[in-house]
N, C-alpha and C positions, 0 to 999 in steps of 0.2 A: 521337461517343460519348466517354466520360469514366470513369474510373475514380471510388470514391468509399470516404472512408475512414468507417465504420462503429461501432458503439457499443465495440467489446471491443480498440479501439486502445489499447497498452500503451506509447507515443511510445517505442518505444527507436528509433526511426529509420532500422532498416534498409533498409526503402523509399527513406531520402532516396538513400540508397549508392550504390543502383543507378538512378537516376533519369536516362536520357539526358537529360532540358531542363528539368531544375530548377522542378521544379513544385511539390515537395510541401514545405508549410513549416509553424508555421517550423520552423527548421534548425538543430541542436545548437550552430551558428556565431552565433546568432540570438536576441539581447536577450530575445524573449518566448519561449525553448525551455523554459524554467523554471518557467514559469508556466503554460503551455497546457493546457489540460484532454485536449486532442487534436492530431492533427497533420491535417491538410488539403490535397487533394488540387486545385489549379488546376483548374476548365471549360473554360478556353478554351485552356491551356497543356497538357492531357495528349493524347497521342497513341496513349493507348489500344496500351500495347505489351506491359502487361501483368507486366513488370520488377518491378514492385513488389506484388503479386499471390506470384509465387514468394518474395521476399523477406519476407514477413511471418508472425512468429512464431505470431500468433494470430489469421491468417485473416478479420483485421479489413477486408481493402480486396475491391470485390467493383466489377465491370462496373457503369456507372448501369442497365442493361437487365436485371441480376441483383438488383434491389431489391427486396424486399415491402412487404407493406404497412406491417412493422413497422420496417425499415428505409429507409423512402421518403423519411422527411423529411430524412434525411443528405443526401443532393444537394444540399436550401437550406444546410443547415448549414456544407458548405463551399464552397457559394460566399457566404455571409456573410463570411467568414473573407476573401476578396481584393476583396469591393466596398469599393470607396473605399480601398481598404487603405494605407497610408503606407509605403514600402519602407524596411527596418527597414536600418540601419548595421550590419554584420556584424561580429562580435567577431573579430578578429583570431586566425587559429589554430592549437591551440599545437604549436610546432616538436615532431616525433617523437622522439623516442629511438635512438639506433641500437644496434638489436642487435646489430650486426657487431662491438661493442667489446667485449662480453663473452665471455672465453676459456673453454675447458671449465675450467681450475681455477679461473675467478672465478667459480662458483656463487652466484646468489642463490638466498636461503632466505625466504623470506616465511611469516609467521604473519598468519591472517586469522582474526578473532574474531566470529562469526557467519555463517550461510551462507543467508543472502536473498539476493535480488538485488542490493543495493548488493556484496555481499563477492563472489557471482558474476561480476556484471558485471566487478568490477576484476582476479580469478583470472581471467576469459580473456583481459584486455587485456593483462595482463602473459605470458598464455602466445602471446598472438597476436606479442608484442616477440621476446620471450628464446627461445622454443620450450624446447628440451630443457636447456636450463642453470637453469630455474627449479625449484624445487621449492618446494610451495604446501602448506601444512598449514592444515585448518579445525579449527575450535574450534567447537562448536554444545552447547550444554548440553539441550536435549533433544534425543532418541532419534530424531526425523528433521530430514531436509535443508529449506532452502529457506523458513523462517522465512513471512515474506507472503504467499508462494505456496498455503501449505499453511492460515497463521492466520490470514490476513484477508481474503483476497481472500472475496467471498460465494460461499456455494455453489451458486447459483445464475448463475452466471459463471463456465461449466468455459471456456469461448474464451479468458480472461482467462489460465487458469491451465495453460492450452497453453505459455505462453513458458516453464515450466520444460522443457520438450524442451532448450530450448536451454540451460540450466543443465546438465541430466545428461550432455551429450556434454561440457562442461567439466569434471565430476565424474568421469567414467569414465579422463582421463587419466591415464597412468602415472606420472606425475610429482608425483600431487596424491592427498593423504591426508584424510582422513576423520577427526576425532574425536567420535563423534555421543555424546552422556550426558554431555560431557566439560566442567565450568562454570570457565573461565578466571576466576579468584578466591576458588575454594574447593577443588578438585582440582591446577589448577597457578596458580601465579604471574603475572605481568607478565614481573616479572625471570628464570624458568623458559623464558620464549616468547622472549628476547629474549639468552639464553645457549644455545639454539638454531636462531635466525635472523639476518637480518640485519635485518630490519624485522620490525615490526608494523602491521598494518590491523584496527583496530578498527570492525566494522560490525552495531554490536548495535542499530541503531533508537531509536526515543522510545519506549520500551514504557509508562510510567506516562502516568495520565490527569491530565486538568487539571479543578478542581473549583468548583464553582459559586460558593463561600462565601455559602451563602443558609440561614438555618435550615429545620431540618427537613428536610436532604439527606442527614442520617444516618441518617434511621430508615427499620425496612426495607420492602422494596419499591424503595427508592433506590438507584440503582447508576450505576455509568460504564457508557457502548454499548463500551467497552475490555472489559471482564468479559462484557454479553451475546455478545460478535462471537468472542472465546476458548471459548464455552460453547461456541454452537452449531456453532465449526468442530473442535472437540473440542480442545483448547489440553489437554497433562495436569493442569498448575495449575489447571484451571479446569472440566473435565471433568465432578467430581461437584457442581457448586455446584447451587444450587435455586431459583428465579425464581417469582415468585408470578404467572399469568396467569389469575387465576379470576375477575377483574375483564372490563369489555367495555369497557375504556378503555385506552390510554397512553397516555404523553406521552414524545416524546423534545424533548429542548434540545439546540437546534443543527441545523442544515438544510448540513451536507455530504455526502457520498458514503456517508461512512458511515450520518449518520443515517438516510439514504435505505435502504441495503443495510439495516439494521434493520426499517424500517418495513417492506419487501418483505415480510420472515423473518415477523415475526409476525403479518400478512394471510395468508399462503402456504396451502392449502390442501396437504392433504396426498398428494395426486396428484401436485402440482406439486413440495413436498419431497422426495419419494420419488425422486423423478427424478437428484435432487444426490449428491451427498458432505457432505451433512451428518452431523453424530457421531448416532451410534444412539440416545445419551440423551435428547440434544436435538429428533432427530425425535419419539419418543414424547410428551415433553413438550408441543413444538406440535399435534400430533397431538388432543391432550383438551384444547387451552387454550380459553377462552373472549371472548379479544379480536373486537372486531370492528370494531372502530374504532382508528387511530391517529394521535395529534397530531402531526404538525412542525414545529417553533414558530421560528424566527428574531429575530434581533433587527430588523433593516432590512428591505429589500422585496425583489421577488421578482428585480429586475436586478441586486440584489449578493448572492444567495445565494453558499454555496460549493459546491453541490451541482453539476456540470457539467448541460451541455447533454444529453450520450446518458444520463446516470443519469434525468436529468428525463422523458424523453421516456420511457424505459422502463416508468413506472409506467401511463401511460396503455395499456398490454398485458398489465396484469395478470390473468388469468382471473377472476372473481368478486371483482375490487376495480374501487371509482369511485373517485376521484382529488377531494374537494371543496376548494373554493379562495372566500372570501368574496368578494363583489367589490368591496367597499368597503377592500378590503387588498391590490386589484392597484396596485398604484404602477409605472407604465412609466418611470420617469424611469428613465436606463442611458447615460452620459458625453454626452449630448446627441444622439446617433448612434442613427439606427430603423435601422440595417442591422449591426451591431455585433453581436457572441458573444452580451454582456450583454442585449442588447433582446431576442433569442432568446427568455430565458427568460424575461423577462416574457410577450413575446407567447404562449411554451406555457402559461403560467399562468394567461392571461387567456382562453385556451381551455379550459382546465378549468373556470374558472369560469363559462364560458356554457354549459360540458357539464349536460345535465340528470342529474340523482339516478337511479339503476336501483335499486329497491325491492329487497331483500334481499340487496344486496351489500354485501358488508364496504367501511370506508368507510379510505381515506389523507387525512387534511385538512391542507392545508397551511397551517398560518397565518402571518402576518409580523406583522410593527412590536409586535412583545412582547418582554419580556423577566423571566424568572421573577424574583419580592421572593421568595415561600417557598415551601414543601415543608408541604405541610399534613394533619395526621393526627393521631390520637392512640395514641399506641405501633405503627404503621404508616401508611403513604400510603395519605389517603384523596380525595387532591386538589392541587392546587397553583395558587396564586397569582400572576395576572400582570399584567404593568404596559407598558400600552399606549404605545407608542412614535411621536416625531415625526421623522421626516427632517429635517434643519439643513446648512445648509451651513458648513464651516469655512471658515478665512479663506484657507485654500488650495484652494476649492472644491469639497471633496471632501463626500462627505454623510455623515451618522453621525447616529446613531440616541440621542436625547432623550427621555426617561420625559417623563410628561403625568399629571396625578393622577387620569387612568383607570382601573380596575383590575377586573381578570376570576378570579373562582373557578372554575375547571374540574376535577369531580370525575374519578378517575380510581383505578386500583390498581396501576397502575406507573410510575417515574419513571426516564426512563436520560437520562444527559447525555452529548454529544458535542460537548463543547465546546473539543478539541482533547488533543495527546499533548505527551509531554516527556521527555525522558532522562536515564538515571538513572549516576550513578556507575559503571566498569567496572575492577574489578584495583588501585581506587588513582587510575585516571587522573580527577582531576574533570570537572563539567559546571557550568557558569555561564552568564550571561547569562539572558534573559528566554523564551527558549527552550529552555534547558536544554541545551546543545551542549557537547561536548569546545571549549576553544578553541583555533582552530587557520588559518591561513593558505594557502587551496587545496590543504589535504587535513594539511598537515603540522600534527602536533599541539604548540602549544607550554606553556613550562613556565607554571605555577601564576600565575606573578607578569608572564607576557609578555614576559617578561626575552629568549628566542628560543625557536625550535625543541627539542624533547625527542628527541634521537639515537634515531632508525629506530622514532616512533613516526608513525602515520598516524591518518587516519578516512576516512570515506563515506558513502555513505546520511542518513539521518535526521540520527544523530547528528553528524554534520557541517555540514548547515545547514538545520539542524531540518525540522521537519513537513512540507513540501513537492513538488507535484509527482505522479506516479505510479510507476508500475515503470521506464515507458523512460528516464525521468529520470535514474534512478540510473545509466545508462551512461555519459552525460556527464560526470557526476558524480565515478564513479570512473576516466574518464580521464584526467582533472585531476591526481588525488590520483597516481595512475601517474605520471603526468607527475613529479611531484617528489620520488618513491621513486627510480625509473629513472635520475635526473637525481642524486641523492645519490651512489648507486650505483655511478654511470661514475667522479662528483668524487671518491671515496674518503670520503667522510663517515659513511660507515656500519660500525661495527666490526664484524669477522669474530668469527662465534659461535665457542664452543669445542664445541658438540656437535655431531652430526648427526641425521641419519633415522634410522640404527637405535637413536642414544644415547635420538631423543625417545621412539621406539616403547616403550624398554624403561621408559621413565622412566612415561609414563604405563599401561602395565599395571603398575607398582608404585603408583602413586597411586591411578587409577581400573581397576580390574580390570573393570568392567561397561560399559567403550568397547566402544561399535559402530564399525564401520568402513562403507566403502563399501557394502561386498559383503553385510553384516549389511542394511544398508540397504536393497538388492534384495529380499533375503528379506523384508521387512515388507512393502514395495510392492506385492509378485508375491503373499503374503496379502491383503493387502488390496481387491486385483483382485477376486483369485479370489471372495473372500465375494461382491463387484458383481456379479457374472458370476450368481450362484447367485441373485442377488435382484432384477436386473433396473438396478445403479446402477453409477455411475462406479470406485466404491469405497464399502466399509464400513470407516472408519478405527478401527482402535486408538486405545483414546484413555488406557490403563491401559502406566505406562513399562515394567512388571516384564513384562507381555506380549509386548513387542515387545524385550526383551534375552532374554527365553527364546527368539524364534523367530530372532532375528538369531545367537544362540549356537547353537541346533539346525544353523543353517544352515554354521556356519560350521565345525562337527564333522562333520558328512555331506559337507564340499567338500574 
């Protein structure tokens, strides 16, 4: 028997940790850690002890003998993952820090700017170093914690959104403050965070989307899957917006994780919504919509989508959805390898496609080898225009995707693109390059001109080395960036702030009087519960900011 790692794995690795005989890979030490959609449990290597079972954040790894049917095919999936497999050169790895150097009067003070999991992750790696001589302050501009967790992740994926357990016992320590309402560059400063710490970790994500440049992406009906994915998880920015689904068509552009979490949402019957934490607005809306069909369009074929392996498999259990897939647009070609992650997906593709039609099911169709010329409407989207695409090999053998003077009108009433994120400006600090990142050299951010390093500022997550990866990702990620905070730290590189805890406390109820704190925080949560509780869901989130600082205030006058 075999243990087996399952769709709602969030790779942060703490399975690897505990692993007596190094089965589960790859390994944060591990060239393809970065890249892996999933982490994979060895057949003939695990000993079924069960270690990695308790260790898992989001209940992702289960006995092969505990499989259903909706999780059956995981078993092929990883042992895809070690047939023929090539034993990967392990990245050399990086010496510890020693906390035993840090005196009670050498307090480090850390400012971390955003509170997902990149900022998480790296507030416990440094409280798992330093213990009680750190003190961690978060910066979050809206009203709750945990950015991802709360705004992206699909509501329909509460397993996913388990690993914030482990976020809140790092949140609950005493040593670690809370500034929830609070927008580092319009309430405080850079140089405000940086006159009371000793560093800064900047981990505000790629929030803006990346645009089509196609006409007729402006008119409405047209929008980023950035703006629908904020709707329906109740984002406040985004909370009251209005989506037109009176159509029985969409199209999304772009065939990753997300487009996929999209297409899910607007098939979803309302049984099955009901069931989530999606925002109250948004379920009413799908609730009366009239979709019932949605496009997934790609540009290349179905073995270099970006859409993983458990997202794909997912759709095929959707209640009252078929899954249609052309068959003259399954391309198996996938690095020359029929047992490879990539071949996977073709092969599940190519099962959709022999899957027969079920008469009155809402329909997900996957198509490939297109790529949208326009957006087509008059004073809104009544359709869009696509331009049928050739596989070619470049001269480094790689394949990429050739327009052909084919071209397909498909009418439609809504048009989201998910054709990737990017990050924007923070406090002053820029973002450059092709993916829009702070630049910066394994965490540490440097100056304008690359001249060196910018004294005790940092990054992680996203904006660090862009769009990439998952949640467990970001532990890596931000152990790196640790790594060379830590390492400043001990050198003396870091100048000592003139303020402290209570300077900052006072500074910001002088700025921002409408700061939540931790504890304010509870109080929304434990609302939020309570309405699930009364309605049968996980939660009824607040999606209105003035709502959640009156109960986090009530809460905070009766404690």
């Amino acid at each position: 028997m075999a243990h087996v790692v399952t769709q709602s794995c969030c790779n942060d690795a703490s399975c690897v940790a505990v692993c007596p005989v190094d089965c589960i890979h790859p390994t944060p030490n591990e060239p393809g850690y970065g890249s892996a959609e999933m982490l994979y449990i060895d057949p003939v290597g695990c000993i079924d002890c069960g270690a990695c079972i308790d260790a898992c954040p989001v209940d992702a790894i289960v006995p092969d003998y505990d499989l259903t049917p909706e999780t059956a095919r995981y078993e092929e999936i990883n042992a895809a993952f070690y047939a023929n497999r090539d034993q990967p050169v392990p990245v050399p790895e990086r010496p510890v820090a020693e906390a035993a150097r840090v005196s009670a009067r050498a307090l480090l003070r850390v400012a971390i700017v955003g509170s997902g999991p990149s900022g998480c992750y790296a507030a416990e790696n440094l409280l798992s170093r330093i213990g009680p001589a750190v003190e961690i302050s978060f910066f979050e501009k809206l009203a709750t914690p945990f950015g991802l967790i709360r705004f992206g992740v699909a509501p329909d994926h509460q397993g996913t959104k388990a690993v914030a357990s482990l976020f809140q016992k790092t949140a609950s320590r005493k040593n670690v403050d809370f500034y929830l309402n609070v927008e580092v560059g319009t309430h405080l400063t850079h140089d405000d965070l940086l006159a009371h710490h000793d560093a800064v970790i900047y981990a505000v994500g790629a929030p803006a989307d990346c645009s089509l440049g196609i006409p007729g992406e402006d008119l409405p009906g047209s929008h980023s899957a950035t703006e629908f994915v904020a709707w329906y998880n109740g984002h406040p920015d985004h909370a009251h917006r209005t989506f037109d689904l009176s159509g029985e068509r969409a199209v999304i552009i772009g065939n990753g994780n997300v487009a996929l979490d999209v297409a899910r949402v607007l098939v979803a019957g309302t049984a099955e919504l009901t069931k989530t934490d999606i925002a109250p607005n948004a379920l009413k809306a799908l609730s009366e919509s009239r979709i019932r069909e949605v496009l997934v369009v790609g540009r290349r074929g179905p073995a270099q989508a970006a859409y993983t392996n458990p997202e794909l498999l997912a759709l095929g259990h959707l209640p009252g959805v078929t899954v249609a897939v052309r068959p003259e647009e399954v391309v198996r070609e996938a690095d020359g390898r029929t047992d490879s992650i990539e071949a996977m997906k073709a092969r599940i593709v190519a099962e959709f496609a022999a899957a027969p039609h079920i008469p009155g099911y809402k329909r997900i169709a996957l198509r490939y080898l297109l790529s949208p010329v326009s957006v087509l409407g008059d004073g809104r989207v009544e359709g869009i225009r696509l331009v049928r695409n050739e596989l070619v090999q470049d001269a480094d053998g790689r394949s990429r995707a050739a327009p052909t003077s084919v071209v397909e009108d498909v009418d439609c009433g809504l048009v989201l693109r998910s054709v990737g994120y990017r990050g924007i400006p923070v406090a002053g600090i820029p973002v450059s390059g092709a993916r829009s990142t702070m630049l910066n050299v394994g965490g540490r951010v440097l100056e304008p001109d690359a001249s060196g390093p910018m004294s005790g500022v940092y990054t992680v997550g996203w904006i660090k080395r862009g769009p990439s990866g998952v949640i467990g990702t970001n532990k890596a990620c931000a152990a790196e960036t640790v790594d060379k905070l830590v390492d400043d730290f001990h050198s003396g590189r870091l100048a000592a702030p003139g303020g402290g805890r209570q300077d900052l406390r006072r500074l910001v109820a002088e700025r921002r009087p409408e700061r939540i704190d931790y504890d304010g925080w509870k109080a929304i949560d434990a609302h939020e519960r309570r309405l699930g509780r009364e309605s049968g869901r996980p939660r009824v989130k607040l999606v209105d900011t003035a709502s959640m600082i009156e109960i986090a205030s009530s809460a905070s006058i009766s404690g």
